[in-house]
C-alpha positions in Angstrom: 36.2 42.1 -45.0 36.0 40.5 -48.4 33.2 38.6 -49.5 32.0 37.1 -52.2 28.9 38.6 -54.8 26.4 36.4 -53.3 27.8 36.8 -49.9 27.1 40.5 -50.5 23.9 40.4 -51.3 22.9 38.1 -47.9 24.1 40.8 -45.9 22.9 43.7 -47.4 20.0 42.7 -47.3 17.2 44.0 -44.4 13.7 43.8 -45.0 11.4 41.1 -45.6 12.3 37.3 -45.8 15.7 35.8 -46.9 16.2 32.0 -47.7 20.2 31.6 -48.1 21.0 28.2 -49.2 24.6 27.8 -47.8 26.9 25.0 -48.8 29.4 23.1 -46.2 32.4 25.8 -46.0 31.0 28.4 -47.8 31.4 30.9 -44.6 27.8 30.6 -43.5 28.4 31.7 -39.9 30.7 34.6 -41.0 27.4 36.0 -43.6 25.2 35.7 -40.5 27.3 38.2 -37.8 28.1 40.5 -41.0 24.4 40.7 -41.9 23.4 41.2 -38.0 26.5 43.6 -37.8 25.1 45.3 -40.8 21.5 45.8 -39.5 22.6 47.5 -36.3 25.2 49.7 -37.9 23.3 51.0 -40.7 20.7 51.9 -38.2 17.8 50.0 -39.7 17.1 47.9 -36.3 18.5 48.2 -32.5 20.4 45.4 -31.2 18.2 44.3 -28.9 15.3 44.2 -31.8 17.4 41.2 -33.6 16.8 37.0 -32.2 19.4 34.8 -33.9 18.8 31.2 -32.9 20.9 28.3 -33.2 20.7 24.7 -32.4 23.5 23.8 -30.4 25.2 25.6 -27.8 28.8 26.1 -29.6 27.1 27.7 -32.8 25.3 30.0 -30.4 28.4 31.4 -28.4 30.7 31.4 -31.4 28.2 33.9 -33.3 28.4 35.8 -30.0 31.7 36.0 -29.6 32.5 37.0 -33.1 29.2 39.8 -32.9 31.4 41.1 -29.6 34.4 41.5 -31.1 32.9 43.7 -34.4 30.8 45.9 -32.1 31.8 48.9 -29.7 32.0 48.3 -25.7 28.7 49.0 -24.0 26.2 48.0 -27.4 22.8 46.6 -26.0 22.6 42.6 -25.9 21.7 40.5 -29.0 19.3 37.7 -28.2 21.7 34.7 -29.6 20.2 31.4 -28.0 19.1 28.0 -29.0 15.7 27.1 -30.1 15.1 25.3 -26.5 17.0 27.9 -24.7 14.6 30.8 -26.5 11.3 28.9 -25.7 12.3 28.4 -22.2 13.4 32.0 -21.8 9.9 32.9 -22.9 8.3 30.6 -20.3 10.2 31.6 -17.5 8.9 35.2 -18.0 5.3 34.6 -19.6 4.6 31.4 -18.6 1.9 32.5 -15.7 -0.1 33.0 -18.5 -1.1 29.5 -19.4 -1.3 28.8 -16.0 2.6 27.1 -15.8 4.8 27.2 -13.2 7.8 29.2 -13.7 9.6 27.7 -11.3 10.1 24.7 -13.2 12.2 22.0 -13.6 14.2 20.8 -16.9 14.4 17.1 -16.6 17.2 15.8 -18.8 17.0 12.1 -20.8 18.5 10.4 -17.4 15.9 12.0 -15.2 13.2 11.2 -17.5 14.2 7.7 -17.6 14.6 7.6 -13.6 11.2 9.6 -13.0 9.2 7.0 -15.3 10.6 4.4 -13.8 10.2 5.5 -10.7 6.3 6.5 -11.6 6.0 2.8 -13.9 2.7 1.3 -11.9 1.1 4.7 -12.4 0.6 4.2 -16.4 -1.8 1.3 -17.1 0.1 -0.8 -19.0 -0.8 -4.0 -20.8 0.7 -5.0 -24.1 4.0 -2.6 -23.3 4.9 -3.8 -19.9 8.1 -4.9 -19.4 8.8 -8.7 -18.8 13.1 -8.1 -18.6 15.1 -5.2 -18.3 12.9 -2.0 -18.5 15.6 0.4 -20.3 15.3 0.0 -23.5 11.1 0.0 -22.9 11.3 3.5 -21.1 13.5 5.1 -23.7 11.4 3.9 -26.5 8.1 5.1 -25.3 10.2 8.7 -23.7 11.6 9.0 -27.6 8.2 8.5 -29.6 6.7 11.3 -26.8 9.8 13.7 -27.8 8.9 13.2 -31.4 5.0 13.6 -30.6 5.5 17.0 -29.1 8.3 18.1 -31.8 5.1 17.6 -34.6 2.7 19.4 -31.3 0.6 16.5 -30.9 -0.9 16.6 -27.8 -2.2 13.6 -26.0 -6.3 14.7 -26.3 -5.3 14.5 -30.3 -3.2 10.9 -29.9 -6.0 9.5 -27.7 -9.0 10.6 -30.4 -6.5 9.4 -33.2 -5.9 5.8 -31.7 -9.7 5.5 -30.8 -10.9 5.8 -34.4 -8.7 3.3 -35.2 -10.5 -0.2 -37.1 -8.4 -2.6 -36.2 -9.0 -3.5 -32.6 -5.3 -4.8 -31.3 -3.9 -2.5 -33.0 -6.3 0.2 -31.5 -5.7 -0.9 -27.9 -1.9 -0.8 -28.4 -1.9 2.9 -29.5 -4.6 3.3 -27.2 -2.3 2.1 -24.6 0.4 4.5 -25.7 -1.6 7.5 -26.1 -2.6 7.2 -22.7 0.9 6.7 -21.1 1.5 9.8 -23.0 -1.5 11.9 -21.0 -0.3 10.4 -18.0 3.2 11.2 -18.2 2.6 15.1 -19.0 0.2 14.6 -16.3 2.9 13.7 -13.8 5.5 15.9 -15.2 2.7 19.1 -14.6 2.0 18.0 -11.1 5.5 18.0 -9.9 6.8 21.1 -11.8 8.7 19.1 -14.3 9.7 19.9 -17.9 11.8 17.6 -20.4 13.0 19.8 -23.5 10.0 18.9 -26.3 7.8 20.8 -23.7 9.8 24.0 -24.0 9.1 24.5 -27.8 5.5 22.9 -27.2 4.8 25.3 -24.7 6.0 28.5 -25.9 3.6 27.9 -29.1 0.8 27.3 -27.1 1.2 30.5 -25.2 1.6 32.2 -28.3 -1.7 30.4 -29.7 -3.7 31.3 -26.8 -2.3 34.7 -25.7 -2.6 36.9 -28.6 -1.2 39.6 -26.5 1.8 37.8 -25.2 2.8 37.2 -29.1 2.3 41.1 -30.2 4.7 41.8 -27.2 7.4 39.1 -28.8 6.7 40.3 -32.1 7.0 44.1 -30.8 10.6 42.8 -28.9 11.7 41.0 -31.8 11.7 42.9 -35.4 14.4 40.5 -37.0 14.5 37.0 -37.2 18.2 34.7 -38.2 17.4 31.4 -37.9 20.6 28.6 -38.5 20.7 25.2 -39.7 17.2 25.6 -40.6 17.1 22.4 -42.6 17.0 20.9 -39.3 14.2 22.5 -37.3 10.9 20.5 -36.4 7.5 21.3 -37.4 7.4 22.8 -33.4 10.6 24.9 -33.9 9.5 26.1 -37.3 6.2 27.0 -36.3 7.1 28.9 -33.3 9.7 31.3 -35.7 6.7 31.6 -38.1 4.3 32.9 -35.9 7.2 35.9 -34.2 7.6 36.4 -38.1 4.3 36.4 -39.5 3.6 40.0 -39.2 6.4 41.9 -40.4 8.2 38.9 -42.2 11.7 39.8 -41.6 13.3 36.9 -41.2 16.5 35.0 -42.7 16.8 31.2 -42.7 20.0 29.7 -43.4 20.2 26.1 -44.5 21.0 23.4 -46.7 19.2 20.3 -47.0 22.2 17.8 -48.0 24.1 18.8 -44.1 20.8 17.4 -42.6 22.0 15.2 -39.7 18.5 15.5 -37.5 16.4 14.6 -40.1 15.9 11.4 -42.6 16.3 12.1 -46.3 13.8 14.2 -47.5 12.3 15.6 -44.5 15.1 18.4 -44.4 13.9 19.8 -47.8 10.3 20.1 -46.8 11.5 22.3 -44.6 12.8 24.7 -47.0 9.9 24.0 -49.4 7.9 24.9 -46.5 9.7 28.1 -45.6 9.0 29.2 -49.1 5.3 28.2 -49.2 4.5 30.5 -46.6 6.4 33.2 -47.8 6.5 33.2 -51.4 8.4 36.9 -51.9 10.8 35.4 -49.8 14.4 36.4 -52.0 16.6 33.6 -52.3 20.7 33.5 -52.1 22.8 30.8 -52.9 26.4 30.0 -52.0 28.8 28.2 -53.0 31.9 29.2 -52.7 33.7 27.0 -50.9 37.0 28.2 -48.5 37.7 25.1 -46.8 38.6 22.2 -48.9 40.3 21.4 -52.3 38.0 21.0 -55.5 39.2 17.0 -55.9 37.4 17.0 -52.1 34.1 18.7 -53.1 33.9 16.9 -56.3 33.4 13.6 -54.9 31.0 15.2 -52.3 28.9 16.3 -55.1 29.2 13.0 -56.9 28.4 11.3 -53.5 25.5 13.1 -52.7 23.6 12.6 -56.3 22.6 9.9 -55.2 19.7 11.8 -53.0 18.2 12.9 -55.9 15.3 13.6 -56.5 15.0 14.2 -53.3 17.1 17.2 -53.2 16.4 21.4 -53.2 19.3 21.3 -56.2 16.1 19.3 -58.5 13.4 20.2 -56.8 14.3 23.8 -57.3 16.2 24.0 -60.3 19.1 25.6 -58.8 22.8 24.8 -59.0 24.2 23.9 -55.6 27.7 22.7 -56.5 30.9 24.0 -54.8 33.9 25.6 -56.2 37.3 26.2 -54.3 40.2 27.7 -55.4 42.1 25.0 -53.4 43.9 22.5 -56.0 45.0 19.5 -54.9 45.7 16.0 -57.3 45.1 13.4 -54.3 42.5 11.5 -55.1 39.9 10.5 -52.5 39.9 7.0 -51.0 36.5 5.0 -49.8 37.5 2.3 -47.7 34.4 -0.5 -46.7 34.8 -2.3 -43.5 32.9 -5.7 -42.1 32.4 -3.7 -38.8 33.8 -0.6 -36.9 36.5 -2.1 -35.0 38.0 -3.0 -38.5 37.4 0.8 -39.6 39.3 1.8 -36.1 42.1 -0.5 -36.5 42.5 0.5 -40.3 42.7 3.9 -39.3 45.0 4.0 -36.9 47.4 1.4 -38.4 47.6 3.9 -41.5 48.1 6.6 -39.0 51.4 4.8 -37.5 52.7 4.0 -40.9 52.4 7.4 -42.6 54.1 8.9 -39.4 56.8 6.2 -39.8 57.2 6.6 -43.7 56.6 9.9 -43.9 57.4 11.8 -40.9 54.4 13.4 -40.3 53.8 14.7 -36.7 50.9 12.7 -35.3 49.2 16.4 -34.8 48.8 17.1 -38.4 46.3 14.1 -38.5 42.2 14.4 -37.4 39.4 11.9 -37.1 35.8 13.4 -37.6 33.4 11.5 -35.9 29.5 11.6 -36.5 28.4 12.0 -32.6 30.9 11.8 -29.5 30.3 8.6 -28.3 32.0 7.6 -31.7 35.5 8.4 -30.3 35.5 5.8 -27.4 36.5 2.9 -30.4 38.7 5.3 -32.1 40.6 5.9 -28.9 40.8 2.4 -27.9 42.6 1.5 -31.5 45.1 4.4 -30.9 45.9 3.5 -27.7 46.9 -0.2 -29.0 49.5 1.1 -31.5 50.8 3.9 -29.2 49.6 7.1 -30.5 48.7 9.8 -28.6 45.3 11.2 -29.3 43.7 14.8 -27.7 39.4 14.7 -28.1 37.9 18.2 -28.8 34.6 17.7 -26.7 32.8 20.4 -27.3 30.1 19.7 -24.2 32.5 21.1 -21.7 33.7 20.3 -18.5 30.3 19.5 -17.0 29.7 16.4 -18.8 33.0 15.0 -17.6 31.3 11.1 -15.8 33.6 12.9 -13.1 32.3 15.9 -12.8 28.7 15.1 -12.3 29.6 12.6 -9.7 30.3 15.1 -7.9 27.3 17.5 -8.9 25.4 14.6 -7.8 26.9 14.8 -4.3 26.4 18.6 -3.8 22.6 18.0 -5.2 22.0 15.2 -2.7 23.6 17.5 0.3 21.6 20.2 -0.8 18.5 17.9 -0.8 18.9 14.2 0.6 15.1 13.5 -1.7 17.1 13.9 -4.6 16.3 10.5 -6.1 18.5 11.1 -9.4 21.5 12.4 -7.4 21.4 9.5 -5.0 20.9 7.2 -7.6 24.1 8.4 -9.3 26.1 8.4 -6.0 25.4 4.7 -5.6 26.4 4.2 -9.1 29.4 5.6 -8.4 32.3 2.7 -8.7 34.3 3.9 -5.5 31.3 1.6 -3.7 31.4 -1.5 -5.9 27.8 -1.7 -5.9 26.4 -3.9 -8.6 23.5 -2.4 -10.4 21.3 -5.5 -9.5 21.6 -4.6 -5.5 21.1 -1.0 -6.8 17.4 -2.2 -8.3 16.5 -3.8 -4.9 17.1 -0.2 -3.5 15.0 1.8 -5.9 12.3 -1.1 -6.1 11.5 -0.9 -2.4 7.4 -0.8 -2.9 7.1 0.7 0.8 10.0 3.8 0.7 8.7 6.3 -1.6 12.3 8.2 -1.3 16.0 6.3 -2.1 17.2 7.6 1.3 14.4 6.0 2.7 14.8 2.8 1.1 18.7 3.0 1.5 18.2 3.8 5.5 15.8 0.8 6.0 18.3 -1.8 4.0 21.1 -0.1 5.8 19.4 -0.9 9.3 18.7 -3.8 9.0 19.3 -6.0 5.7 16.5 -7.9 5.4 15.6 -7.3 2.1 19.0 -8.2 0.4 21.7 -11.2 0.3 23.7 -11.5 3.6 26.8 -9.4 3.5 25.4 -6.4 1.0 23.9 -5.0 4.4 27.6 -4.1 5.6 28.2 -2.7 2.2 24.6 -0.3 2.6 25.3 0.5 6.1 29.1 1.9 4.7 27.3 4.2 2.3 24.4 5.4 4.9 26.8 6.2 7.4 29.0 8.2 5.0 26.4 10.4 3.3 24.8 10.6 7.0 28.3 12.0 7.5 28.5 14.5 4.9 25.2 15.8 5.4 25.7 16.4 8.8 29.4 18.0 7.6 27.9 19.9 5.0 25.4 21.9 8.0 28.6 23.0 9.9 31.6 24.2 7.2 31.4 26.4 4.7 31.8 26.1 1.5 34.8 27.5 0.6 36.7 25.2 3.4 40.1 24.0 2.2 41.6 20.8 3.2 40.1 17.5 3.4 37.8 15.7 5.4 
């Protein structure tokens, strides 16, 4: 392979702790399987002595894949996971420890919503109760808790924090807050429930309270890659520190202007942090770029000036700006729009005429998005002028609406007290049940369980309008159906019903 001066020196090197500031394109992911490639076969560390974490799921199985194809068949397994992947691998097998469950359940951000909804008249709530709609209420309170554990706050800290506070309102608002906190971890603990800003949480207190537990994980673990570190959170960065304190070998790879979980600023105390706690950490920078022309990085540079001083390029005193040999005299348009529907139709109007003037196949063209909910307007505006359009999802098949409608109905077969699957069965539009008449279902104060509720209104429909009864009774009969279905064929049965 060829690489690059600076590129070489990442990879060669293997003891102690590396900061490698990486620039967009400058073939990060390829210096991180080379240097892990390097380590096994120069004999320095054993496969299964290296932990590379990621954040997302696609970064983790493309380093995998690419580590597979460079290494012989039979080589002992890398640990490549994801930060919450990683802490709840070390929870599953040392989470006894602290006293946890192992058996535990992740809840994901729809289950979290559903099981503090469903547990609402358990937190005492006052200034925070919800007069209207309680969505926007539940995710509000379930997002400042994600960020409380992500900076390991716990709720003894939160409570003694809002008590000290001078101003009394304001002290029996946080107050209020701080106690809805203790009371949700409360619940979660008592039904073996976990959402994912306990995993991280967790696995550093096990560490802090089991000295033992963390020699083993240091013992296990003698090298430490860590990407997109500009992004970790003080839980994530604290949990790496503490596998790496002893022995210090660890590489962080990261560059504080492709922050996109954190606000300006906060991704460079990362890195400041990084090299405040290890101070004769080396430091690599790279910026050689191998994916777009110069005119393109150019006005990327000029763009992003306008961070400063806020930046590792000032605060540091190093030069951070990215040469291609890629040469192109296209200059770079900015377009401003009033709103996005006037950036969608733009977009794909310019799309249709260049294919018209110019000829261009509509599969030479691409539309980056920020997040994947972006694409729905994008797709919509295509759709109006006639072009076809293909949508790289990288979440996979399982998050097709689709496909977990019918997860949801092998959950609830498996269980019928499977509140969240019911919930999504009803929501399902096959039943044309609006979700006001689903509300009278899930508020029923005397069923504790959806089925129960569900088989009371389907019985005998005194607690909704006339005529939705029919429309209950439908559904109860039909899951009543497949449950009964589900006890006498097997699973692999072909045909239909």
């Amino acid at each position: 392979m060829n690489f690059n001066s600076e590129q070489k020196k990442a990879i060669d090197h293997t003891k102690g702790p590396l900061l490698i500031i990486a620039g967009a394109g400058t073939g990060k992911t390829r210096v991180i399987t080379s240097s892990v490639l390097h380590l096994i076969n120069s004999g320095v560390y054993k496969a299964s002595e290296i932990l590379a974490l990621t954040f997302t799921e696609k970064a983790s199985n493309e380093m995998v894949e690419r580590i597979d194809m460079e290494m012989p068949l039979g080589y002992e397994e890398i640990c490549v996971k994801t930060f919450h992947s990683f802490s709840e691998q070390i929870l599953r097998e040392s989470g006894l420890e602290i006293g946890l469950d192992t058996s535990y359940k992740i809840l994901t951000k729809e289950e979290q919503w559903f099981f503090f909804k469903k547990n609402l008249y358990n937190f005492e709530l006052n200034y925070y109760r919800p007069l209207g709609n309680p969505n926007k209420f539940i995710s509000n309170l379930l997002t400042h808790f994600s960020k409380l554990k992500d900076e390991l706050i716990p709720p003894e800290k939160y409570i003694e924090w809002a008590g000290g506070l001078a101003d009394e309102e304001v002290r029996e608002k946080n107050l209020e807050v701080a106690n809805a906190y203790k009371k949700y971890q409360e619940l979660l603990i008592q039904n073996n429930y976990l959402d994912f800003g306990d995993l991280t949480t967790y696995a550093v207190k096990l560490f802090e309270t089991r000295k033992s537990v963390l020699a083993e994980y240091r013992n296990r673990f003698k090298y430490i890659f860590v990407d997109e570190f500009q992004d970790t959170n003080f839980a994530q960065f604290r949990l790496v520190r503490m596998l790496a304190e002893e022995h210090k070998n660890i590489t962080v790879v990261g560059d504080d202007d492709q922050s996109i979980y954190k606000w300006r600023g906060a991704s460079l105390s990362n890195i400041l942090q990084f090299e405040k706690f290890f101070p004769e950490a080396k430091k690599v920078v790279l910026t050689g770029n191998y994916r777009s022309s110069q005119n393109i990085l150019d006005s990327a540079y000029a763009l992003i000036q306008n961070n400063n001083p806020d930046r590792l390029e000032v605060k540091s005193n190093i030069v951070k700006r990215l040469n291609s040999n890629i040469d192109c005299n296209e200059k770079v348009h900015a377009h401003h729009f009033q709103n996005y529907l006037n950036e969608c139709e733009f977009v794909a109007e310019k799309i249709a005429s260049l294919q018209k003037e110019e000829g261009l196949p509509y599969s030479s063209f691409a539309i980056l998005v920020r997040t994947n909910r972006l694409t729905s307007p994008f797709i919509d505006a295509l759709k109006s002028v006639g072009i076809p359009c293909h949508v790289n999802d990288p979440k996979g098949l399982l998050h097709l609406p689709e496909i977990k409608d019918l997860v949801a109905v092998v959950k609830f077969l498996a269980n019928s007290y499977d509140d969240i699957a019911l919930l999504r069965i009803l929501k399902c539009d096959v039943f044309g049940v609006q979700m006001g008449e689903i509300l009278s279902v899930i508020n029923n104060p005397i069923k504790k369980h959806l089925i129960d509720a569900l088989r009371n209104l389907a019985n005998d429909g005194n607690e909704v309008l006339p005529g939705l009864e029919s429309n209950f009774k439908k559904i109860f009969e039909l899951l009543s159906y497949l449950v009964e279905f589900s006890k006498k064929k097997s699973v692999g049965l072909r045909g239909g019903l």
